[in-house]
C-alpha positions as CSV (number, residue, x, y, z in Angstrom):
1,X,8.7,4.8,-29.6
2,X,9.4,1.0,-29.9
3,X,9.8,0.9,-26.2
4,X,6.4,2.3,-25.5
5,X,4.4,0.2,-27.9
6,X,6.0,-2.6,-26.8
7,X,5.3,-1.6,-23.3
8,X,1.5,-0.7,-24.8
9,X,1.0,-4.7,-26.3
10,X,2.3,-5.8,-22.9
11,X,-0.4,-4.1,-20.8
12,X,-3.3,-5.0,-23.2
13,X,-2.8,-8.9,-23.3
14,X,-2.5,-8.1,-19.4
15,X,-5.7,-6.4,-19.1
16,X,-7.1,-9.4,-21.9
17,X,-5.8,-11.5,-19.1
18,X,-7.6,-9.9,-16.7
19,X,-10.8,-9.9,-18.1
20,X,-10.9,-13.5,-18.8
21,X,-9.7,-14.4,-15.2
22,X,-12.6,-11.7,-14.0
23,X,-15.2,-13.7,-16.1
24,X,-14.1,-17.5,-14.5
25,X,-13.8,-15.8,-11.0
26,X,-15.0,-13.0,-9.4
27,X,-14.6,-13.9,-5.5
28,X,-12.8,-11.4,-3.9
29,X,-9.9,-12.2,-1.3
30,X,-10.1,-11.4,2.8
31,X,-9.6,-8.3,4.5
32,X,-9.5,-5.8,1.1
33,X,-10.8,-3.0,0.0
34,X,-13.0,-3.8,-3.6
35,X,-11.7,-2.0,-6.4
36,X,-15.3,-1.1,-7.8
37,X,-18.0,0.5,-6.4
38,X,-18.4,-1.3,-3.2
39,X,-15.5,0.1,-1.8
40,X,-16.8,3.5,-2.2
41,X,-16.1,4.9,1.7
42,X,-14.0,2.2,3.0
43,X,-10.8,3.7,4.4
44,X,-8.7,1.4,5.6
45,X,-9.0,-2.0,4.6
46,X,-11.9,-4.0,6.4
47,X,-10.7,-6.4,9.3
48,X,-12.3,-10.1,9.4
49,X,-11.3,-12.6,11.4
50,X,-13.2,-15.2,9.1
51,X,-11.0,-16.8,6.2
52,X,-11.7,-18.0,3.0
53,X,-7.9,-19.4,2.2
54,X,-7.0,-22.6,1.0
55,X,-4.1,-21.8,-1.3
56,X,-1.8,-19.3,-2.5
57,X,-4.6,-16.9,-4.7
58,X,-3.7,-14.1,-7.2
59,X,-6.2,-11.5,-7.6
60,X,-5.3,-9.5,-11.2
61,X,-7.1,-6.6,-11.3
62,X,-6.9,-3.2,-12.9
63,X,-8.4,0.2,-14.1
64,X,-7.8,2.9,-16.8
65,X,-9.2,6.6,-17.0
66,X,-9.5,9.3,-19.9
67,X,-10.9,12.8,-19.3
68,X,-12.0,15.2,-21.6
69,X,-10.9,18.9,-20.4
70,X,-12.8,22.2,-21.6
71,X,-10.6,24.6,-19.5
72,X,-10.0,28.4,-20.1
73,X,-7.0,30.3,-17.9
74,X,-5.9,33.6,-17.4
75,X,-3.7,36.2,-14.9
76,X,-2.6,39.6,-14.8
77,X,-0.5,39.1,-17.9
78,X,1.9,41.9,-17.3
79,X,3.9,43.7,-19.9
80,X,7.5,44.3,-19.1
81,X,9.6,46.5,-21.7
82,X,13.7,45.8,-21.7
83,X,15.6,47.8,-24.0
84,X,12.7,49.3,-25.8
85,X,11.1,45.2,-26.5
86,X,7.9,44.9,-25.2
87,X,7.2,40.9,-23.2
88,X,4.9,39.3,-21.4
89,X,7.0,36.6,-20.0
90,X,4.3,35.8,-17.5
91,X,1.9,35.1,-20.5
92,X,-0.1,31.7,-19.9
93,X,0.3,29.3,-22.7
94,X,-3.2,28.9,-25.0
95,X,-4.8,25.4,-24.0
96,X,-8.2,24.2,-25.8
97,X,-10.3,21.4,-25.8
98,X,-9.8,18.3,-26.2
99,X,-8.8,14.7,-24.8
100,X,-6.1,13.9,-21.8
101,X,-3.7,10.8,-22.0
102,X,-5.4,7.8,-21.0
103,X,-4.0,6.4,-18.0
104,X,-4.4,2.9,-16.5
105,X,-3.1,0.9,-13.5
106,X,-2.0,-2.8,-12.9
107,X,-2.8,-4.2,-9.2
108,X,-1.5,-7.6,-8.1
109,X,-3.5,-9.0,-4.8
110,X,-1.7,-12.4,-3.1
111,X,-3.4,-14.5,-0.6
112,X,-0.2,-16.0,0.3
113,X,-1.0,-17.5,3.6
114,X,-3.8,-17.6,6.2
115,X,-4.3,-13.6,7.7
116,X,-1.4,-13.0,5.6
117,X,-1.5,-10.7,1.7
118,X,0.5,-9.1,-0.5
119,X,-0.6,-5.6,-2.4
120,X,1.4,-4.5,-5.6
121,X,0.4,-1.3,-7.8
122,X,2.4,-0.9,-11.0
123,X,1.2,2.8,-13.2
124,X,1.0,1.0,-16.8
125,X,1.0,5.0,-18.2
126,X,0.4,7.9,-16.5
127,X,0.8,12.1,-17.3
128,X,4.5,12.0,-15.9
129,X,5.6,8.6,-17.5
130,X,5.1,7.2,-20.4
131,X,6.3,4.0,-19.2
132,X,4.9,2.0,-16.9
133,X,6.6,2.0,-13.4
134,X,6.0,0.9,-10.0
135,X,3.9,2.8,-7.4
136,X,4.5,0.9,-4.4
137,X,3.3,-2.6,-2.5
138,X,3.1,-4.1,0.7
139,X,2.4,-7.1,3.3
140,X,-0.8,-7.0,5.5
141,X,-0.4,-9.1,8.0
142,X,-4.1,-9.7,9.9
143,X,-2.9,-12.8,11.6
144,X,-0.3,-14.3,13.1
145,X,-0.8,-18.5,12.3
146,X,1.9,-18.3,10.4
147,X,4.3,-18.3,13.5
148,X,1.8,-20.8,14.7
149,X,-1.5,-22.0,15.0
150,X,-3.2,-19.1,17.5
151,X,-0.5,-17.1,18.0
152,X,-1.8,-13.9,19.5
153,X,-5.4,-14.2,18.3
154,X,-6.9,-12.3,20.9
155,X,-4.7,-9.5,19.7
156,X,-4.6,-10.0,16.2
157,X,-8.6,-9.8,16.1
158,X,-8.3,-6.2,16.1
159,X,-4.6,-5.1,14.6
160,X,-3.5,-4.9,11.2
161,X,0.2,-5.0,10.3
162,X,1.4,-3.6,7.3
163,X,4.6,-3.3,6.4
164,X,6.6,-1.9,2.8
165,X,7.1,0.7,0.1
166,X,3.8,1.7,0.8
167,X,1.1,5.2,0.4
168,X,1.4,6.6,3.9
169,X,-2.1,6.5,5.8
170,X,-1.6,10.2,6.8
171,X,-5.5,11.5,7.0
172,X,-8.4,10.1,5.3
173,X,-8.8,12.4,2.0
174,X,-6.3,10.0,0.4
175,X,-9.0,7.1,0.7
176,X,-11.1,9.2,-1.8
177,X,-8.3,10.5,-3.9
178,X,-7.7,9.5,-7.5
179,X,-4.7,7.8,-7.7
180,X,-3.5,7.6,-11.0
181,X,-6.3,5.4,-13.2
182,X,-8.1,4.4,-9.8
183,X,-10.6,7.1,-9.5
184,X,-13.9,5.6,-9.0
185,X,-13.8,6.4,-5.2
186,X,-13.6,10.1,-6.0
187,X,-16.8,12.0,-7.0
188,X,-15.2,14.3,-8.3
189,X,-12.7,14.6,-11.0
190,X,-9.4,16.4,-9.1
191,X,-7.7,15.8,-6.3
192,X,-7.3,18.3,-3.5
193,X,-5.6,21.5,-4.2
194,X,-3.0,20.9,-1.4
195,X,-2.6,17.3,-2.3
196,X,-1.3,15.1,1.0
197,X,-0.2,11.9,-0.3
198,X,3.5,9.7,-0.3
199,X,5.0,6.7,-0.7
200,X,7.7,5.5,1.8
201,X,9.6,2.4,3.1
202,X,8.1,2.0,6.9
203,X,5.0,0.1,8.8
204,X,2.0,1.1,10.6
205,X,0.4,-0.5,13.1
206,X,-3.7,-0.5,13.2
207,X,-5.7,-1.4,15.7
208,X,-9.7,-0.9,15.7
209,X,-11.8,-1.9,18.1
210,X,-15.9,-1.1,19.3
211,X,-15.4,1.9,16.4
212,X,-12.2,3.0,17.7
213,X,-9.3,3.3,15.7
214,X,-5.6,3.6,16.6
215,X,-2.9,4.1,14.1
216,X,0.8,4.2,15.0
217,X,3.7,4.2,12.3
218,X,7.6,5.0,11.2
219,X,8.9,5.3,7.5
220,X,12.1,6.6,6.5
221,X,11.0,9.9,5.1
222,X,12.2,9.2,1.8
223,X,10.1,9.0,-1.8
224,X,13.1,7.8,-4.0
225,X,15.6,5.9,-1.3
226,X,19.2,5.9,-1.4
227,X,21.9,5.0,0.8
228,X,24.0,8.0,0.3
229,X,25.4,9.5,3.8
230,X,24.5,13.6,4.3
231,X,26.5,16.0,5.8
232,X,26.0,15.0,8.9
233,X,26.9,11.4,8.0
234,X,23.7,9.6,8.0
235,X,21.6,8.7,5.4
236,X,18.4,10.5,6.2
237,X,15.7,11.2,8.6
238,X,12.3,9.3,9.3
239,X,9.0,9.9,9.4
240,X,6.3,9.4,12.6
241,X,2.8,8.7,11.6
242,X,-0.3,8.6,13.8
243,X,-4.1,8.9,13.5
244,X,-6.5,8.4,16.7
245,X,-10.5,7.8,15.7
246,X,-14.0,7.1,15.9
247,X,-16.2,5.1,13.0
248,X,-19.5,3.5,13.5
249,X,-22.7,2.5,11.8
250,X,-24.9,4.3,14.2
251,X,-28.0,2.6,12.5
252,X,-28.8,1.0,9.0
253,X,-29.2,4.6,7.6
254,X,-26.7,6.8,9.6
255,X,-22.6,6.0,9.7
256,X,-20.2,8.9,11.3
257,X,-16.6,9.0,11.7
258,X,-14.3,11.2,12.7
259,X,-10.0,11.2,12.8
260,X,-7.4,13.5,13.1
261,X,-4.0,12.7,11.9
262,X,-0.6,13.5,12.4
263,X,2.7,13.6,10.0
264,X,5.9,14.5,11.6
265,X,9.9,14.3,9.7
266,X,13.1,15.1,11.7
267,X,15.4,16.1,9.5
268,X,15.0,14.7,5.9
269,X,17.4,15.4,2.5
270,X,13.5,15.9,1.0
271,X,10.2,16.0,2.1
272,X,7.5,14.9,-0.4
273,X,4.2,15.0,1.3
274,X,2.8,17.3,-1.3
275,X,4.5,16.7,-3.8
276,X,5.0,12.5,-4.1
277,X,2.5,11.9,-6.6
278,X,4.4,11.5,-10.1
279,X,1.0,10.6,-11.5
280,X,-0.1,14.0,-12.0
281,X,-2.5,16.6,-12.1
282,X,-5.7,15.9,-13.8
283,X,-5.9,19.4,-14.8
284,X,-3.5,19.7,-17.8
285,X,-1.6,22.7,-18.8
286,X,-3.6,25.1,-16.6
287,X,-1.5,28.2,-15.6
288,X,1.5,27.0,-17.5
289,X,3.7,30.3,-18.9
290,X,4.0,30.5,-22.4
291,X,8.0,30.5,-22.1
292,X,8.0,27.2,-19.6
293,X,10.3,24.4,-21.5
294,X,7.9,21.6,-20.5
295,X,5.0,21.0,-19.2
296,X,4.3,20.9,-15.3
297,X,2.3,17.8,-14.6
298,X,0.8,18.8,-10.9
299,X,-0.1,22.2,-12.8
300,X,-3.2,23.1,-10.8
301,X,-2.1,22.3,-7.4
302,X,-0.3,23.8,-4.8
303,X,3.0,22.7,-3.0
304,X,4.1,25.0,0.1
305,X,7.9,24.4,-0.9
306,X,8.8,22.4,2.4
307,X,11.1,20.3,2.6
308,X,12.8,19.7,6.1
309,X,11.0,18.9,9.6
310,X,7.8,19.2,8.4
311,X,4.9,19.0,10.8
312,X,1.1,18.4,9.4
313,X,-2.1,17.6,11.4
314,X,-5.1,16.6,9.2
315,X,-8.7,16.4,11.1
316,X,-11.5,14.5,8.7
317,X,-15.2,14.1,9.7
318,X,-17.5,12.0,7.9
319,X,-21.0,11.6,7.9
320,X,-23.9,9.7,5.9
321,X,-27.3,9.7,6.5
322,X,-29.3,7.5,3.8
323,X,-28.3,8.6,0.3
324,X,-26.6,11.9,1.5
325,X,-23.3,12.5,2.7
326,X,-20.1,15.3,3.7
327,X,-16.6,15.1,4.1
328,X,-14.4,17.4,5.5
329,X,-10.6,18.0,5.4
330,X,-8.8,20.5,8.1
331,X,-5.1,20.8,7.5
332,X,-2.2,22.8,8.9
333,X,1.1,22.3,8.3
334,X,4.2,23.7,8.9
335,X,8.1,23.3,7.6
336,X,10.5,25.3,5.4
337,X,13.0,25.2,2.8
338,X,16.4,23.6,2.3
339,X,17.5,27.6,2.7
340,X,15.4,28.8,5.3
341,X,15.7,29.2,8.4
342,X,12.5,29.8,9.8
343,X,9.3,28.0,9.2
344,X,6.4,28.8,7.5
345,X,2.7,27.6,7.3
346,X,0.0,26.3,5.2
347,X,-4.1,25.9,5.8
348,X,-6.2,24.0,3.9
349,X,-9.8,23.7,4.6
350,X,-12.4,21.3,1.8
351,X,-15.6,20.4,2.5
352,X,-17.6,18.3,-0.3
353,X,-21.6,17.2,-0.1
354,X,-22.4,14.4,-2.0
355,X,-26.4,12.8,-2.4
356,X,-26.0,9.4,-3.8
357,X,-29.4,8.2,-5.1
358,X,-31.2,5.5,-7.9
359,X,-31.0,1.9,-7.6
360,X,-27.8,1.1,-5.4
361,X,-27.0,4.4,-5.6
362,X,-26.2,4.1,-9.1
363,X,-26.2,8.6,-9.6
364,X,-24.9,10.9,-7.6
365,X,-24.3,14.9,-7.7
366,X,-22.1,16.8,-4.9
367,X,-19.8,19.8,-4.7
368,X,-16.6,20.9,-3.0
369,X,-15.0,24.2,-2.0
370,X,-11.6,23.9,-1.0
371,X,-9.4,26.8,0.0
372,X,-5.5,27.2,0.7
373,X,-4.1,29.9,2.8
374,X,0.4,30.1,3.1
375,X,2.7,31.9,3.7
376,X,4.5,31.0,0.5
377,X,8.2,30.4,-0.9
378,X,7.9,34.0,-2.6
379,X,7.7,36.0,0.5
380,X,3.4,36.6,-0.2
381,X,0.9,35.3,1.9
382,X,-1.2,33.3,-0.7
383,X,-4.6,32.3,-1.2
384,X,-6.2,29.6,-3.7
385,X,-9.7,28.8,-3.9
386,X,-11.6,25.7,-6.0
387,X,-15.4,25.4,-6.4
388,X,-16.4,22.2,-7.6
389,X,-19.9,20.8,-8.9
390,X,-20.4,16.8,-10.1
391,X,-22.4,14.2,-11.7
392,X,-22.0,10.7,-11.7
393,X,-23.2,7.8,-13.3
394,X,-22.4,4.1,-12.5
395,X,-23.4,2.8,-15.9
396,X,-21.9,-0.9,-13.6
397,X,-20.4,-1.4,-10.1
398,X,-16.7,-1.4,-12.8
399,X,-17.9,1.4,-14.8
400,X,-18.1,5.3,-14.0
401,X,-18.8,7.9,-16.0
402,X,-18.9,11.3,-14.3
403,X,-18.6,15.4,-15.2
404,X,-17.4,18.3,-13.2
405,X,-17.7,22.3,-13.5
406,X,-14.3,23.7,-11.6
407,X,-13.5,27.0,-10.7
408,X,-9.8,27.9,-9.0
409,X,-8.9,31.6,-8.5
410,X,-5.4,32.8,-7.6
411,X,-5.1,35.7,-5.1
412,X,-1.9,37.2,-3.4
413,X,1.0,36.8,-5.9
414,X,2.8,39.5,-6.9
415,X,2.7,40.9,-10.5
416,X,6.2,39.1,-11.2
417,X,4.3,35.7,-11.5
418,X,1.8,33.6,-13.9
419,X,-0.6,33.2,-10.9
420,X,-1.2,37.2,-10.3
421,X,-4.9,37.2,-10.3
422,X,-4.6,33.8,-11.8
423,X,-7.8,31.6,-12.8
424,X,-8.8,28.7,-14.7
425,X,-12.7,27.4,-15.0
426,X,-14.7,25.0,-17.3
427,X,-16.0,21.5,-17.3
428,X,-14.6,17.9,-17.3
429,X,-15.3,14.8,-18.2
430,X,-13.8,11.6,-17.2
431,X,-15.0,8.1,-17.6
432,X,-13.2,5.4,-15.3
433,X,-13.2,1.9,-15.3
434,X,-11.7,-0.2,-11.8
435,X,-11.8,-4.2,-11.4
């Protein structure tokens, strides 16, 4: 307890540091994606060849997130009777309504040299840890004059380095993801069922060019490293990376873009992909058994169980025309087990309408269905299913305050299991604010 409310005093003189540093300076720093609501559907990180530097700049910057939850659940709830005692160990535990924990994030932005930036995300609290603890960071490297004065600049015009302990740029739904207390690029208030996001030691290289964009990277395929040999006297796999793509402003009211992705491990002690982010679930408690020990903090999502080899292809269009625009998410992946032998599959298909309209585009209302279909751990072919409608209000470009009505059913599990004609629906509301 003395550990976290010291912890607690440290991040709020922080985030008082913050806002006084906000107030005496609000320019942003080149080639990065704004924290607020201007970088609302920017993927990767804009490329400039302009350049504001003069000297080494720290940006401090932040956000912090608190939903209110009004969620019911339910299965099958079978009765099983053992010597004459009558159980339901597949009973859900009783959830109500009330407030989750409030989660917030610390993000350190360096200028440190011309073309040249450092990225550092630190989870001050989140559902998993109460402790704050860091996410990851990087080096984006968008010129080369540090070597010297013009070195490459034809090429570096249109490439991006980065290099680090970094969230792998597998597919584009985790641009729009909530990542912890940064959830203003996300209209809606979960992530996706099948959640595709990781953090590994590797590089990518970017290069985009008349729209086009080419994406080519290697990580060691491992979300807490070690050194430690396997049995086959190595210490791990890797991971290949690629996305090929197309994004253009057609004209001032129409923008499209479309790329598919690919995420490919040789042989790795552990695969994360979907199941990296120790953030959590923004759905608490949800299809929890009544005899679980502890709580599961992704409760709500779905992880296929692979672990070696893993293959995953991930195609995303995106289109907006004026205030009104779709994103789509096409997945299939493949893998299994450390004690399989064959591999199994996984689908995922999401598609989410959103109409952004008022002043700046201040409101906005959308809805998502998003659907999973594997061939899971248990032997079942599986099927979840989310329906999602939102609100949302940017009271400022920092502040967001926004609602959602969600609906997940559970079909395809066998009566032996708390998802047997599982289901969970009501509203939530979540107000985030991202500097």
């Amino acid at each position: 307890m003395r550990t976290l409310l010291k912890n607690s005093a440290i991040a709020l003189v922080l985030l008082a540091g913050v806002t006084t540093y906000a107030q005496k300076d609000n320019r942003s720093i080149d080639n990065f994606r704004e924290p607020d609501k201007r970088g609302i559907n920017v993927f990767e990180a804009p490329k400039d060849t302009l350049t504001t530097f003069e000297n080494v700049r720290v940006r401090i910057g932040g956000s912090s997130t608190i939903q209110f939850q009004a969620l019911d659940h339910s299965n099958l709830n079978p009765s099983i009777t053992v010597d004459g005692v009558t159980s339901n160990p597949y009973q859900l535990k009783e959830i109500g309504s009330n407030f989750n924990l409030a989660t917030a994030n610390l993000d350190l932005d360096v200028a440190l040299y011309d073309g040249v930036r450092m990225h550092l995300r630190t989870y001050l609290s989140s559902r998993h840890h109460p402790e704050p603890y860091v996410k990851g960071g990087y080096f984006q490297i968008d010129k080369l004059e540090f070597i010297k004065p013009g070195f490459l600049e034809d090429v570096m015009k249109y490439t991006t380095i980065k290099i680090g302990h970094m969230e792998n740029n597998y597919g584009d739904a985790h641009f729009r993801r909530s990542d912890n207390a940064q959830a203003i690029y996300n209209p809606f208030v979960g992530n996706l069922i099948m959640d595709a996001f990781t953090t590994e030691v590797g590089a990518e290289l970017l290069v985009r060019k008349n729209g086009f964009i080419g994406m080519v990277g290697m990580a060691n395929g491992k979300l807490n490293q070690s050194i430690n040999k396997t049995g086959d006297g190595s210490t791990g796999g890797a991971s290949l990376l690629a996305k090929l793509g197309y994004d253009k402003q057609i004209n001032s009211d129409l923008r499209f873009r479309l790329t598919g992705s690919l995420y490919n491990t040789g042989y790795v002690q552990n695969s994360y992909l979907y199941s990296a982010d120790r953030a959590g679930s923004r759905y608490y408690g949800v299809m929890i058994p009544a005899t679980a020990a502890a709580d599961n903090f992704r409760s709500g999502r779905y992880d296929p169980g692979f672990k070696n080899q893993i293959t995953a292809f991930m195609i995303n269009p995106f289109v907006k025309y004026k205030g009104l625009e779709f994103f789509g998410t096409i997945e299939t992946t493949s893998g299994k087990s450390n004690v399989e032998l064959e591999d199994r599959k996984a689908n995922q298909f999401s598609g989410e309408l959103v109409y952004r309209f008022g002043n700046d585009e201040n409101f906005y209302i959308g809805s998502r269905y998003n659907k999973v279909d594997s061939e899971d751990l248990s032997g079942s072919d599986v099927e979840i299913s989310r329906f999602q409608i939102a609100g949302g209000w940017f009271m400022t470009k920092n502040i967001l305050m926004k609602v959602e009505y969600v609906n997940q059913k559970y079909d395809g599990y066998k009566a032996n299991s708390n998802f047997a004609d599982g289901k969970f629906n009501g509203l939530m509301a979540e107000a985030v604010i991202s500097f």
